[in-house]
C-alpha atoms as one frame of an Amber mdcrd trajectory, in Angstrom:
protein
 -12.418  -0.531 -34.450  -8.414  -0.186 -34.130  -6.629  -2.850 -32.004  -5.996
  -0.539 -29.370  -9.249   0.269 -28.524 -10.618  -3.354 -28.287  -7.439  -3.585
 -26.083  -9.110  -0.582 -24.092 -12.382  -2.023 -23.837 -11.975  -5.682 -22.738
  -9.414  -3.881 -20.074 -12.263  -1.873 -18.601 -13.127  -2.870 -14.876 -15.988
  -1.479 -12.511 -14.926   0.703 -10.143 -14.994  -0.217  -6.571 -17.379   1.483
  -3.909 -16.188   2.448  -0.683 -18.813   1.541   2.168 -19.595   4.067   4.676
 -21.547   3.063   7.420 -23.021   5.697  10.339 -24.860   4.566  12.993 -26.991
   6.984  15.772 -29.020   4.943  18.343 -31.799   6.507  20.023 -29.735   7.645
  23.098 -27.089   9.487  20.866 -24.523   7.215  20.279 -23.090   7.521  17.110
 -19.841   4.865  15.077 -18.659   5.729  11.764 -16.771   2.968  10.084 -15.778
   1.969   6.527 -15.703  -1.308   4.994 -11.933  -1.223   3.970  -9.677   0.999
   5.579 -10.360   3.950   8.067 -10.691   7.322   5.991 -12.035  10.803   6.261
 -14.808  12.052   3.794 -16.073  15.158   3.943 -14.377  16.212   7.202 -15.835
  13.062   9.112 -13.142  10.067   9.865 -14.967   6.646   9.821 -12.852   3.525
  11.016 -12.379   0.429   9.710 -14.252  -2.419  11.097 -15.255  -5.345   8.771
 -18.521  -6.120   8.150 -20.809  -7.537   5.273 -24.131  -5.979   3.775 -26.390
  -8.548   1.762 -29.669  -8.354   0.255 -29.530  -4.468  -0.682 -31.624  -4.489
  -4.213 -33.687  -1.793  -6.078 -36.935  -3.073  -6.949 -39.201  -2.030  -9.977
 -42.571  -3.629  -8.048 -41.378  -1.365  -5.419 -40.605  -4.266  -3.278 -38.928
  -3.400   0.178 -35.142  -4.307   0.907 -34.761  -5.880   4.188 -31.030  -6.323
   4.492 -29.000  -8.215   6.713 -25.900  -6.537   7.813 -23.390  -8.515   9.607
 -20.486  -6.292  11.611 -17.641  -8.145  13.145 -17.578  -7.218  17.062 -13.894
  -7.356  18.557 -13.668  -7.399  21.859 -17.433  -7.134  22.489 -16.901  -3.675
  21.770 -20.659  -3.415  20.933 -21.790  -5.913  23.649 -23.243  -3.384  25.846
 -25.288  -1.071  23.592 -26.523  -4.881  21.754 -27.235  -6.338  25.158 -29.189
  -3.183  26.396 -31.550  -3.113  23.729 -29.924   0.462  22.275 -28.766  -0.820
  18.958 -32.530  -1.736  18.512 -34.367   1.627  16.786 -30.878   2.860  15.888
 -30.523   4.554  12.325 -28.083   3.780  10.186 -26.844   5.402   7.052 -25.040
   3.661   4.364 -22.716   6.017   1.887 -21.411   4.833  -1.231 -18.067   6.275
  -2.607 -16.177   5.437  -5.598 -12.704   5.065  -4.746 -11.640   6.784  -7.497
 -13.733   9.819  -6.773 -12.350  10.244  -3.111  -9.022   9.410  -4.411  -9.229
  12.085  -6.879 -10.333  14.768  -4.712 -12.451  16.287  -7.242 -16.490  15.987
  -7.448 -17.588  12.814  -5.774 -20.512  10.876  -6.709 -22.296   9.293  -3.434
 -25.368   7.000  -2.688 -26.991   7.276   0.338 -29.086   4.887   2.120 -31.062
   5.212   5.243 -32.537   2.076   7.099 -33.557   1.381  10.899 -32.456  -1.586
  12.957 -35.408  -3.377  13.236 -34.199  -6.553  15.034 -30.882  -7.752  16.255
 -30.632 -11.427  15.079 -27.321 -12.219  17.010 -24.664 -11.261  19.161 -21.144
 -13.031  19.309 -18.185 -12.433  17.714 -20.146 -10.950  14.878 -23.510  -9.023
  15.335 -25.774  -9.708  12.802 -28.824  -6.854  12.400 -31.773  -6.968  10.535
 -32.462  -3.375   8.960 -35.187  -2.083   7.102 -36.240   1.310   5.721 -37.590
   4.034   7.550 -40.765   4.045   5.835 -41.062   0.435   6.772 -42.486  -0.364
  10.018 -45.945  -2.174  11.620 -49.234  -0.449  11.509 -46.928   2.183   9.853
 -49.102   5.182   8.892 -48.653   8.777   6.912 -50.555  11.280   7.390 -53.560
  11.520   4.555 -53.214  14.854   2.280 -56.174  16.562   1.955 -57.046  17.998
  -1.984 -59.055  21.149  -1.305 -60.023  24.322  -2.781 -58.547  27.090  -2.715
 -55.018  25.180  -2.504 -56.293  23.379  -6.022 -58.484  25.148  -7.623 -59.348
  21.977  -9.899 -61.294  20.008  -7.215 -64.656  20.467  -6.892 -67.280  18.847
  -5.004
């Protein structure tokens, strides 16, 4: 290996996600912001309002993220919806964006993530939710498929 390339390689550095955040409560209200500075993707301009995501993993046991997701609340801009019980129930979706990519304006790689509010912890200066997936909910059911002839022809009785 040349000198230059070792150069290269201890110079490599992750690239740094953008954090997308939409939220739709039950009623219809719907806030797009970004984690670092307001921008449009795809046509759609999300603001910037700080905030922190933590506890976000991908589990082989296929364990269940619960995050907690804590969004800074100037003003009491989100008092009322908190207060009122909307923000409880309210879907949010979580896209991930490499900078680059958006920069670039070519093909861009996302992640999406879907959860449901499942409890608001807190309200002050900073509301802190507690989100979990959709699948995830009490006495949570799906409907049962049913493995019958003639659909597949396999089963027999």
């Amino acid at each position: 290996m040349s000198s230059t390339q070792i150069l290269q390689a201890l110079d490599l550095k992750q690239d740094e996600f953008l954090l997308l955040f939409t939220v739709v409560t039950p009623t219809g209200f719907i806030s797009r912001f970004c984690s670092k500075y307001p921008v449009t993707f795809m046509g759609v301009d999300y603001e910037f309002l700080p905030n922190k995501i933590s506890g976000i993993h991908d589990s082989a046991t296929e364990e269940l993220s619960r995050p907690s997701w804590e969004i800074q609340n100037p003003h009491g801009m989100f008092n009322k919806i908190a207060i009122s019980g909307e923000l409880e129930g309210a879907v949010v979706d979580l896209i991930r964006v490499r900078e680059s990519d958006l920069s670039s304006g070519g093909y861009v790689e996302t992640r999406l993530d879907k959860w449901r509010v499942y409890r608001l912890v807190s309200v002050n200066t900073v509301l802190q939710l507690e989100l979990r997936k959709i699948s995830d909910f009490p006495k949570g059911k799906f409907p049962v498929r049913g493995y019958y002839p003639p659909d597949f022809r396999s089963v027999t009785f």
